[in-house]
Structure formats: structure tokens, C-alpha cells
N, C-alpha and C positions, 0 to 999 in steps of 0.2 A: 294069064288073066282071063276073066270071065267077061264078054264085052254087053253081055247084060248086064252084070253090076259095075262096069267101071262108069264111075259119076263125068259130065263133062267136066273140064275144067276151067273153061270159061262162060260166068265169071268165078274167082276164086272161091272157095266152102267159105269162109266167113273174113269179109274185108275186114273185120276188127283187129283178127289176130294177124293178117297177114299182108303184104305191101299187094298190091294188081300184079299180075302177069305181063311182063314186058318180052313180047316175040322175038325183039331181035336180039335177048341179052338170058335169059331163062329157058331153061329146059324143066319139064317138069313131068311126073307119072299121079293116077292115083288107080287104088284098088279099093275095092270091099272087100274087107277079111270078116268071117264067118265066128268073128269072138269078141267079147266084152271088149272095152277099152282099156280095162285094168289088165286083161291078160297081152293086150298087144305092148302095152306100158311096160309089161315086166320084161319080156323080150328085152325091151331097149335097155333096164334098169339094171337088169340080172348079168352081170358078165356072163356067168355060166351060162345063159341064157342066148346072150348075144352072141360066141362066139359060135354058137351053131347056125347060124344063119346071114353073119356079117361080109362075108366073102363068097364069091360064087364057089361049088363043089367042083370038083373035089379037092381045090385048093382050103386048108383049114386055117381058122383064126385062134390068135391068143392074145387076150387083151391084158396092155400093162398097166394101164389108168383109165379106168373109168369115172372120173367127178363130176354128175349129173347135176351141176350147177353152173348158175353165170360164172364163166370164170376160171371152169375147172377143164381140166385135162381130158385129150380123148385120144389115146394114144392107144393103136394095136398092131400086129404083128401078124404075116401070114406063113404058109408052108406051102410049097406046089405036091409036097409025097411026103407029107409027115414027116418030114426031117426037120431039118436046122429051119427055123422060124426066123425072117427078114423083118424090117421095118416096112409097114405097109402104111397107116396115117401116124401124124404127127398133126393134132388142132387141136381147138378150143372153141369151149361151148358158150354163146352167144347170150343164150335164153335160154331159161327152162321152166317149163311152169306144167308142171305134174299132172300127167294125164291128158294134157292140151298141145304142147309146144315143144318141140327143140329145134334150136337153133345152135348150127356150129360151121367152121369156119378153119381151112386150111392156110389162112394168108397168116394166120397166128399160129405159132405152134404150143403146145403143151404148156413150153415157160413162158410165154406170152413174150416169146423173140417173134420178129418179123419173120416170114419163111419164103422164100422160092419154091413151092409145090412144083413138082413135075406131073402130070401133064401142063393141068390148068389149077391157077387159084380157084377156089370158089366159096361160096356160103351157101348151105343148107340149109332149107327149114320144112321139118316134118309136123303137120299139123294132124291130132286124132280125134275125129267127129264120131257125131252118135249116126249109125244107121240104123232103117229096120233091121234086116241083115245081118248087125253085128258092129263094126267099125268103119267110119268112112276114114282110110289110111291117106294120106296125100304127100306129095314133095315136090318142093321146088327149088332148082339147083341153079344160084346166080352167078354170072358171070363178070368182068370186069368189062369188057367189049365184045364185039360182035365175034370176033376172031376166034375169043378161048372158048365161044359157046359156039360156035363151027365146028373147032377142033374136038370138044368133047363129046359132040351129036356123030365126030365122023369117028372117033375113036369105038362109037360103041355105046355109048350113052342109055338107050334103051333096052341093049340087053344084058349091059352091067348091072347094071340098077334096078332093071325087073327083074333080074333074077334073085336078086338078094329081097327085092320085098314077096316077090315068090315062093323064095324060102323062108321069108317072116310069118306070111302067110299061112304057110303050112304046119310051122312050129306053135302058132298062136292056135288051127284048129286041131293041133293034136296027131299029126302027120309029122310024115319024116321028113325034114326041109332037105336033106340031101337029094334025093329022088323027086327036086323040082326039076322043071327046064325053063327056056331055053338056055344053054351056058353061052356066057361069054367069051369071044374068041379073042380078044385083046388083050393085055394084064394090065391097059392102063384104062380100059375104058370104064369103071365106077369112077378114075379120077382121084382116089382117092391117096395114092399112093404119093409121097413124099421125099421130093430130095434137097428138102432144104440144108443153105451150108451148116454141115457139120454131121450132118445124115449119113449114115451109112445105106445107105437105100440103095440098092441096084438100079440100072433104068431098064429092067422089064424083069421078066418070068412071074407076074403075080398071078391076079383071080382068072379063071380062064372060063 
């Protein structure tokens, strides 16, 4: 991140779209990316798009459902060396309103079963603002109590999560998002990895 363009975050880019920041329950990042809002959009929109930059490098992604709607499935898949591809998320998308909003949600999974996420449940919402600059990118990761947002700031939180909007970053301005840093030294620290019952999820070796 650029610590000249990262916006603060408090108070939140726009209370309409989004709930206040609650310190002892939210983790949250934001960056300025250097492109339109349509092209940051398509990242998220474009499977082909997203699996280049969904998971920290050089673990790679393969998405098996993307339903960019309330309701709809987000389910994807990683590789630690190019091989056999694991279950990495299993949720469901909260909100979605084109260009502005996504919200999704691992305590749901895909068939809209209740799920036991491993590490930590959570609900994300990515909001996309207009900057000079280009796009004001933001997220915020909520938690259910103080505890699973302890454990997902100590698993790594910051450089799960900047890394992959890192590599958002770079893929939106036309860079190689694999040759971002920093990497993630946890595979559970974006959190996003999934063992709910009936999962075949491993409990480690993901994004790193």
C-alpha cells in the first residue's frame, strides 16, 4: 500500500452504504487503486479475472461458483504448487449492487446450509468509491465477538487480506498481481477457508 493514498478509515467512505466501524468486533483495510471503478468491478465480476488475484501467490485459485447476487454462491478452490486444487471458500453473497457493494458471508455456505467456517465465521463488505486517483477500494471484515476478531488480526489478518487486495490492485492497474508482496505466512490468515460439516477442507496448507 501507498500510505499517501490509503484514505482513513474513520469515519467510514459512506455511512449509507455501510454499518460504523465497531473496534472491538471489525477488522478492516482500504487502498487507492490507480483504475476506474468498472475495471476494479470486473476483477471481482470476471472469474477469469478473480482467480488471479483471490488468494495470496503463489498459492493459485479456481473458482467453482461465482453468483454475483444476493443469494448466490461464492465458492472457490486453491493449489499450494499447481496441483490437485482443495476447497478454500464455501459462502454466500449478502448484497450486491454493481459497481458499489459486495457483501458475502462464510457463516452461509453456497446452498445456503448453515456452516462452521474454520478459522473464524465472518461477513464481508467491500465497498467501491470514486477517487481522484482512481478507486477508493475498502473492506470490512465482521466478526461475531471480540475473540474471532482477535484470532483473525493474530492469524494474520493484515497481510492475508492486503496481499490479495495488493494483487487486486495491480491486476486492475495493468501489473502482474503475482509479483505483489507482502505474502502471507499463515494459510488461514484471509480467514477464508472453510471446514464446514461435510467439507473436505484440510485444516491448513492454503494462501501463504
Amino acid at each position: 500500500m501507498n500510505p499517501d493514498l490509503d484514505p482513513p478509515l474513520d469515519p467510514p467512505l459512506n455511512p449509507a452504504l455501510d454499518l460504523p466501524l465497531d473496534p472491538d468486533l471489525d477488522l478492516a483495510l482500504a487502498r487507492v487503486i490507480r483504475a476506474p471503478r468498472a475495471t476494479v468491478w470486473s476483477a471481482w465480476a470476471d472469474p477469469s479475472r478473480l482467480e488471479r488475484w483471490w488468494v495470496p501467490a503463489p498459492s493459485r485459485c479456481r473458482v467453482d461458483r461465482l453468483e454475483l447476487r444476493p443469494g448466490g454462491a461464492f465458492v472457490t478452490r486453491l493449489s499450494d504448487d499447481g496441483g490437485a486444487f482443495v476447497p478454500h471458500l464455501d459462502a454466500c453473497f449478502l448484497a450486491v449492487e454493481p459497481g458499489e457493494r459486495i457483501v458475502f458471508t462464510n457463516a452461509v455456505d453456497g446452498a445456503w446450509r448453515p456452516a462452521r467456517p474454520v478459522p473464524v465465521a465472518m461477513t464481508a463488505t467491500v465497498t467501491f468509491g470514486d477517487h481522484p486517483e482512481g478507486t477508493d477500494y475498502r473492506l470490512v471484515v465482521r466478526h461475531g465477538d471480540p475473540e474471532a476478531r482477535a484470532l483473525h488480526e493474530k492469524l494474520g489478518f493484515a497481510d492475508g487480506w492486503g496481499t490479495v487486495v495488493g494483487q487486486l490492485a495491480a491486476l486492475s492497474e495493468g501489473a502482474d498481481p503475482r509479483s505483489t508482496g507482502p505474502r502471507s505466512t499463515d494459510p488461514r490468515s484471509t480467514g477464508q477457508r472453510s471446514t464446514a460439516p461435510g467439507s473436505t477442507a484440510p485444516e491448513s496448507g492454503g494462501p501463504r
